[in-house]
N, C-alpha and C positions, 0 to 999 in steps of 0.2 A: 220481492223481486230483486238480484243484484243484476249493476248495471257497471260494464266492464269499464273503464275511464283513464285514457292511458296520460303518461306523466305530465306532456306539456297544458292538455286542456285541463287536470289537477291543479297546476301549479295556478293558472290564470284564474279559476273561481276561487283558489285560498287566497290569490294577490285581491280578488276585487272584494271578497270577504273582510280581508284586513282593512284594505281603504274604506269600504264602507263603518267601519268599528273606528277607525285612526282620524281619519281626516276631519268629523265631526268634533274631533276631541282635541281638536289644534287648538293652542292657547299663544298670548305671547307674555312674555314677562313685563313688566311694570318698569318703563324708563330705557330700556335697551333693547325693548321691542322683537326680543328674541324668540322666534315660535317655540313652542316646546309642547309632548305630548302629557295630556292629562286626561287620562282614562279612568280613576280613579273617582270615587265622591268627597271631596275633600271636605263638607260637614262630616262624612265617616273616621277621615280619617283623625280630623281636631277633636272628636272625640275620644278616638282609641286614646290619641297623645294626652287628653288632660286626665283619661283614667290611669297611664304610666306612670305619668307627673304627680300623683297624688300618690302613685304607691312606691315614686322614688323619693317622696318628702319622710315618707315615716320609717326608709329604712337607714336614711343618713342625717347625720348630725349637721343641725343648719344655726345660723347666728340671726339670731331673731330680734335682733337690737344694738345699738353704739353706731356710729361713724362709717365702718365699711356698707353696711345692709342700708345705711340712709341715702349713702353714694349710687348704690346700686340702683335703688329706686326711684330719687334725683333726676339721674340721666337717662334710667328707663322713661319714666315721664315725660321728659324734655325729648326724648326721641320719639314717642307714640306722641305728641300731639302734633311736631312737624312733620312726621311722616303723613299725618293723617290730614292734616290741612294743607301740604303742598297738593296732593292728591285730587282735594276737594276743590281746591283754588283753580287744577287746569283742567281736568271732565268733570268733577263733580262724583266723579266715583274713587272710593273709598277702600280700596283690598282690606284693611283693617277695620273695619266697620264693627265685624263679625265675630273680631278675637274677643277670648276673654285674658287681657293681660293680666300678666303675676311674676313677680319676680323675688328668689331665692339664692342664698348665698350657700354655700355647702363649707363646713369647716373640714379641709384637708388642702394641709399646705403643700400635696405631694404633686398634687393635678394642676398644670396650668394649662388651666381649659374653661370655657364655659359654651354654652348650648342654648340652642331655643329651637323647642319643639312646635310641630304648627299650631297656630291659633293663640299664638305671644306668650309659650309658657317657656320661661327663661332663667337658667341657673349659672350662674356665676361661682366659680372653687376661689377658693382664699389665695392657692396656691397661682393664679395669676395676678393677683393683686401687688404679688413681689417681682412683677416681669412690667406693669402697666406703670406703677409708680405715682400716676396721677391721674384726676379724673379723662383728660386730653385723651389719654391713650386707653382708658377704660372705654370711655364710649365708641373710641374707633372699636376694641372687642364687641360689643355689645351693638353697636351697628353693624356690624359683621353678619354676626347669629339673626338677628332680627330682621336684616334682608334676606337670610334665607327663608323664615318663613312668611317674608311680605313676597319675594318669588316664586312662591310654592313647590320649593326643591324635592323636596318630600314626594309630593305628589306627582313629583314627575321623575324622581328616582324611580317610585315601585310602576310607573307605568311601562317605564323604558326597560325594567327588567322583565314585566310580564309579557313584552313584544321579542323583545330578544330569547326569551328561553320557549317561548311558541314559536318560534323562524327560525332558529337551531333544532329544533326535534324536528320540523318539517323537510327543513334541506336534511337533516340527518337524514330523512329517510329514502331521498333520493340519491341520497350518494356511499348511500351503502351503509353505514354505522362511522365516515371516514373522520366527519366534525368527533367523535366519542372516542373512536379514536387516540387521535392526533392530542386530543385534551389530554387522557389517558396517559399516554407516552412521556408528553413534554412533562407534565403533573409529576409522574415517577421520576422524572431525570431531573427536574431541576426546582420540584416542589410549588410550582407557578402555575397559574390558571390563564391560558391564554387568551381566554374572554373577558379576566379580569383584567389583563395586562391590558390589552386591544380594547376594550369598550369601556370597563366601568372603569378602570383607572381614569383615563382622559375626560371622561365625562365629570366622573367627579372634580376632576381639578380645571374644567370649564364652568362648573356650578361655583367652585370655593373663589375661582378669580371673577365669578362675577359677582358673588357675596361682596367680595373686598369691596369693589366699586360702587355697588350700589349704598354697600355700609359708610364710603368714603363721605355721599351723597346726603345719606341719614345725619351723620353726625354736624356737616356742615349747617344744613335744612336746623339743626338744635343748637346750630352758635357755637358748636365746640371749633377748638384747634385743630383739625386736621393734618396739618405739618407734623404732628406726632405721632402718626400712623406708621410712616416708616420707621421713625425713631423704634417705633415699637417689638418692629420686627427685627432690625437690628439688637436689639437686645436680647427678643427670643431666639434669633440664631445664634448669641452669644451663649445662652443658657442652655442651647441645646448642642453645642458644639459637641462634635464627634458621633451624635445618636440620630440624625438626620439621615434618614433614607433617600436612595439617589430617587428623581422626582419621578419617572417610568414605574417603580414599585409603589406609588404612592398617590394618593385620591386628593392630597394638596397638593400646592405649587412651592418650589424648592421657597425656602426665605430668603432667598439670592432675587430669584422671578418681583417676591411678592414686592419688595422692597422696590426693586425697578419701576416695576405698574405703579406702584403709590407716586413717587416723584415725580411721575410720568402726567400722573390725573389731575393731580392737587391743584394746580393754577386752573385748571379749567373748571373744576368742579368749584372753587373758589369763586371764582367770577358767575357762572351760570346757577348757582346754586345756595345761593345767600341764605343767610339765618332767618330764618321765620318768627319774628317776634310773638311771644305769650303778652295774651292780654290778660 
């Protein structure tokens, strides 16, 4: 039997359809209290990540010994047990409980970057270790990455994109094809996705600025120096002068922003957030 269903009583069973799917699936983030959607199964997806992670170790050249890779895993250490004991010290629950941490140095002085996938798998390129200079500003990198996967950014990147590209085809089809469009048009003329301009840009660079603070948090929580945080970004804008994209084009925040936030945080994250002694 079809049953005719004109648009606005449509739209109200897809809205109560969504909230009954969305709302159940509200989370907030750890420390900043920020709700955020996670629809996803985030044991599925710490597993896709640690089967990637093993099959990005055997295609790149990594430093399996000496001074840098000791560093690496030094402050990995010292950051996974404060993270995990401030956590325990004020609920008693633990986001990191669950990871299997590892951490990997990649030899390529050309990348200065490193990464951490969810569930603590974590690579470090050589090629920032010439922008960090010292452990101080390593671990501010490395709390960075590692509060994103103690915020479960991942997991709420592919949710917010699975909600977004389901409520674009839906309004798409009430408003004629005008959303495909308009995409279409701007895309040919000035090669930009306006969805990506308008949502995942900003998103992402509301994730990356709250990586920084949370990270600021992580490496305090482990004793380091955080006054070299900015230091640090100062340097990378140094290193990247001229190849910095204006921040609207871009899923981080300008090194002009990041630098500000850091100076901004640091006495307070200082005082509320002291070093967690290793026994």
């Amino acid at each position: 039997m079809i049953y005719n269903i004109n648009r606005r009583k449509f739209i109200e069973l897809f809205s109560c359809g969504c909230c009954s799917l969305i709302l159940p699936s509200c989370a907030k983030v750890p420390i900043t209290n920020r709700r955020q959607l996670s629809i996803y199964p985030e044991a599925t997806i710490n597993n896709q990540a640690s089967k990637a992670y093993e099959g990005f170790k055997k295609k790149n050249k990594l430093i399996i010994s000496g001074k840098q890779i000791d560093s690496v895993k030094e402050i990995g250490a010292r950051i996974e047990f404060a993270v995990s004991n401030f956590f325990l010290n004020k609920d008693g629950k633990d986001p990191t409980s669950h990871f299997q941490w590892e951490y990997i140095l990649v030899d390529n002085d050309k990348v200065k970057n490193a990464w951490c996938m969810p569930g603590g798998k974590i690579a470090v390129y050589t090629g920032i270790l010439k922008v960090t200079q010292n452990e101080n500003a390593l671990a501010a990198v490395m709390g960075h990455e590692i509060a994103h996967a103690v915020a479960k950014h991942s997991v709420e990147r592919m949710s917010q994109a699975l909600t977004v590209n389901i409520g674009t085809q839906v309004a798409d089809i009430f408003l004629g094809g005008a959303i495909n469009r308009t995409r279409n048009s701007v895309g040919q003329a000035s090669g930009m996705d306006i969805l990506r301009l308008g949502i995942f840009n900003p998103f992402g660079r509301q994730q990356e600025t709250e990586a920084d603070y949370l990270g600021l948090i992580f490496s305090s929580l482990a004793g380091y120096d955080i006054r070299e945080a900015a230091k640090l970004w100062e340097r990378m804008s140094e290193s990247n002068k001229g190849k910095e994209p204006p921040q609207f084009l871009s899923t981080h925040p300008s090194s002009k922003n990041r630098i500000i936030n850091l100076n901004n945080w640091v006495t307070e994250v200082i005082i509320n957030y002291p070093p967690i002694k290793r026994i």
